[in-house]
C-alpha positions in Angstrom: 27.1 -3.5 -6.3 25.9 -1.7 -2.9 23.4 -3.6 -0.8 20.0 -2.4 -0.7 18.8 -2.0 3.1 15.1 -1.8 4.4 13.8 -0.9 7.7 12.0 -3.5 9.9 9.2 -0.5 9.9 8.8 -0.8 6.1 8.6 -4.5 5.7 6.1 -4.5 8.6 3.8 -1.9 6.8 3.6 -3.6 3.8 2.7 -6.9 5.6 0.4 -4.4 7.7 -1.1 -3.0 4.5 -1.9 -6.6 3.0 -3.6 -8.0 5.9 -5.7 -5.1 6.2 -6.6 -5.4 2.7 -7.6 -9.2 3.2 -9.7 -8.2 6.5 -11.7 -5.9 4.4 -12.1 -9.3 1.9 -13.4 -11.4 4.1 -16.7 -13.1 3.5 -19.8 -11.8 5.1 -23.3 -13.7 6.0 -25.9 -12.8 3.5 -28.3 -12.3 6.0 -28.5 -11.3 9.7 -30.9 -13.9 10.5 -28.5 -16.3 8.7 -27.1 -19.1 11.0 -23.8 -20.5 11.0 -21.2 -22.0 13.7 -20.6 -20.6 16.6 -16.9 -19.9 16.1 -17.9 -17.7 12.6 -20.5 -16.3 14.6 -17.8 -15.4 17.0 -15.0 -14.4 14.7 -17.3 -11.7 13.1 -18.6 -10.4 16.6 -14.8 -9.6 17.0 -14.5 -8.3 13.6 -17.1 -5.8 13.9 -15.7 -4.2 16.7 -14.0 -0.7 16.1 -10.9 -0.5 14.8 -7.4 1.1 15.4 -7.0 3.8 12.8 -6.7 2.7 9.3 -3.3 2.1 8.0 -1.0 4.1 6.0 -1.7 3.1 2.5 1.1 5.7 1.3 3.2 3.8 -1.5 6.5 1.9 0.0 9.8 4.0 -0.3 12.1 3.7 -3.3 14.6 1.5 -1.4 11.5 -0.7 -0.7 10.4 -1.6 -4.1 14.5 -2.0 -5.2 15.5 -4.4 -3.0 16.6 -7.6 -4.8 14.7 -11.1 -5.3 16.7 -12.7 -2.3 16.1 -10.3 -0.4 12.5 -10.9 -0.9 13.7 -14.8 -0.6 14.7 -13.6 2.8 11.5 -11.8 3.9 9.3 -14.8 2.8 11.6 -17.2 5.2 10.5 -14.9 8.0 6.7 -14.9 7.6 4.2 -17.6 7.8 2.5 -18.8 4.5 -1.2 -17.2 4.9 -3.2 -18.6 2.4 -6.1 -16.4 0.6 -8.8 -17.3 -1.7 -8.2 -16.5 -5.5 -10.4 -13.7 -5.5 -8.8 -11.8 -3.0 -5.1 -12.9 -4.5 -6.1 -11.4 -7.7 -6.8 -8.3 -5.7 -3.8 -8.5 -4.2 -1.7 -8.2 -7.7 -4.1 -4.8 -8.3 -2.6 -3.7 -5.3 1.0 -4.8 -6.4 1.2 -3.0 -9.1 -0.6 -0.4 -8.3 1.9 0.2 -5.2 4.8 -1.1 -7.4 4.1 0.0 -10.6 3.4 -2.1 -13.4 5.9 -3.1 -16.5 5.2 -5.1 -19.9 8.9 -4.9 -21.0 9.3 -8.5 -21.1 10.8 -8.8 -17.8 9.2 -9.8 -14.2 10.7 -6.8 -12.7 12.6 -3.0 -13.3 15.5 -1.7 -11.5 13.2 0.5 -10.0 11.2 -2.4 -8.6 7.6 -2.2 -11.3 6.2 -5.7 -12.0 4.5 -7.7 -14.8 1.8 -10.1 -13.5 4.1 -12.5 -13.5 6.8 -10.6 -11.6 3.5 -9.5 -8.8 2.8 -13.0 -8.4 6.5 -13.9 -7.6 6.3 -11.3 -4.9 3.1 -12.6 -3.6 5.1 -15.7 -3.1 8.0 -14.5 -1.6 5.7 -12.2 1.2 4.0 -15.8 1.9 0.4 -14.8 0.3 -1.8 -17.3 -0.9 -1.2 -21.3 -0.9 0.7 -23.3 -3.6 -2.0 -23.9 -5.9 -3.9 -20.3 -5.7 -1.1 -18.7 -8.1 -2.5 -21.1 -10.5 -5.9 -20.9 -10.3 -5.6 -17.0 -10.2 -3.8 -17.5 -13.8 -6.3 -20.1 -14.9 -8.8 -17.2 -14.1 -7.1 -14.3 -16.1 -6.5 -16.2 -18.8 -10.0 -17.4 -18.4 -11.1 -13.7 -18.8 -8.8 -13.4 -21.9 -10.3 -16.3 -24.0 -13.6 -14.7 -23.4 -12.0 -11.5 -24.9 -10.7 -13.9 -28.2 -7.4 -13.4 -27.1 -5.4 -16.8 -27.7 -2.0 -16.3 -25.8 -0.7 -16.5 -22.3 -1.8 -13.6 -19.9 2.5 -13.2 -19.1 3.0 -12.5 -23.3 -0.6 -10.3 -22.9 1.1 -8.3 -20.4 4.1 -7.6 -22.3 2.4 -6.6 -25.6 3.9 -3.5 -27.3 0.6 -1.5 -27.1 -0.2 -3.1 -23.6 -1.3 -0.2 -20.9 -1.4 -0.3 -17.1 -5.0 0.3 -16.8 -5.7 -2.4 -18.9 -3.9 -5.1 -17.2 -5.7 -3.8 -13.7 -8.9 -3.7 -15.5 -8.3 -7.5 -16.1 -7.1 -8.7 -13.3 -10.2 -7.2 -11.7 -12.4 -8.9 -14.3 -10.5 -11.6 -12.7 -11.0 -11.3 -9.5 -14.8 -10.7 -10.2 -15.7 -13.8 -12.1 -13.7 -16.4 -9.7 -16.4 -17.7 -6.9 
């Protein structure tokens, strides 16, 4: 089997492409008048100032979304864990599989590198997103969001249905992602 390659340049988009997409999560203060500590005050002073241009949010190249799971073992050892609220690592599976492609044939991942929610999450993990109990609480939120719907089995055999489609898994995760505090 030939050894899939990826450019330093990819792997640092994607990275690139998370963190801007975690920036543009952050919380805001409700009010302007609104106090709070001095070094929030001064993180968002620096956050409001102008930005570079925005990132390429163009999908990753095929080699990209092929590369095996150690491979992905190998990019996590690399990276600091960053961990993220629930919300916004809901919002990162959207973007997963929306970047990835999404699968409900039973397995966590196809050749060709599309995900389950399941298989988003384990990528999540290997790129260091999110800290070791927020993959659980993001799956104690969808399946939250299912039992609300009546539906009585685990969001991974959801996602795998027969009649499952793409947009309705992203339509739950973002019900998801929208209910969580």
């Amino acid at each position: 089997m030939d050894t899939l390659t990826i450019s330093r340049r990819d792997a640092d988009q994607l990275v690139a492409d998370v963190e801007a997409y975690l920036a543009r999560q952050a919380p805001r203060t409700a009010h302007p008048l609104v106090t709070a500590p001095t070094d929030r005050l001064v993180a968002e002073a620096l956050a409001s100032l102008p930005a570079g241009p925005a990132p390429d949010l163009s999908a990753p190249s095929r080699a990209w979304r092929w590369l095996p799971e150690r491979a992905w073992r190998a990019v996590a050892r690399l990276r600091p864990r960053r961990d993220v609220t629930v919300q916004q690592y809901l919002g990162l599976l959207v973007m997963v599989l929306e970047r990835h492609g999404w699968t409900g044939a039973g397995a966590r991942r196809t050749v060709g590198g599309c995900r389950c929610i399941a298989g988003a999450q384990e990528l999540l993990a290997h790129l260091g997103y999110g800290a070791e109990g927020t993959a659980d609480a993001a799956g104690r939120a969808i399946q939250d969001v299912l039992h609300r719907r009546g539906e009585k089995q685990p969001y991974w055999e959801w996602n795998d249905a027969r009649d499952r489609r793409r947009a309705e898994v992203l339509a739950l995760l973002r019900e998801a992602a929208a209910t969580v505090a």
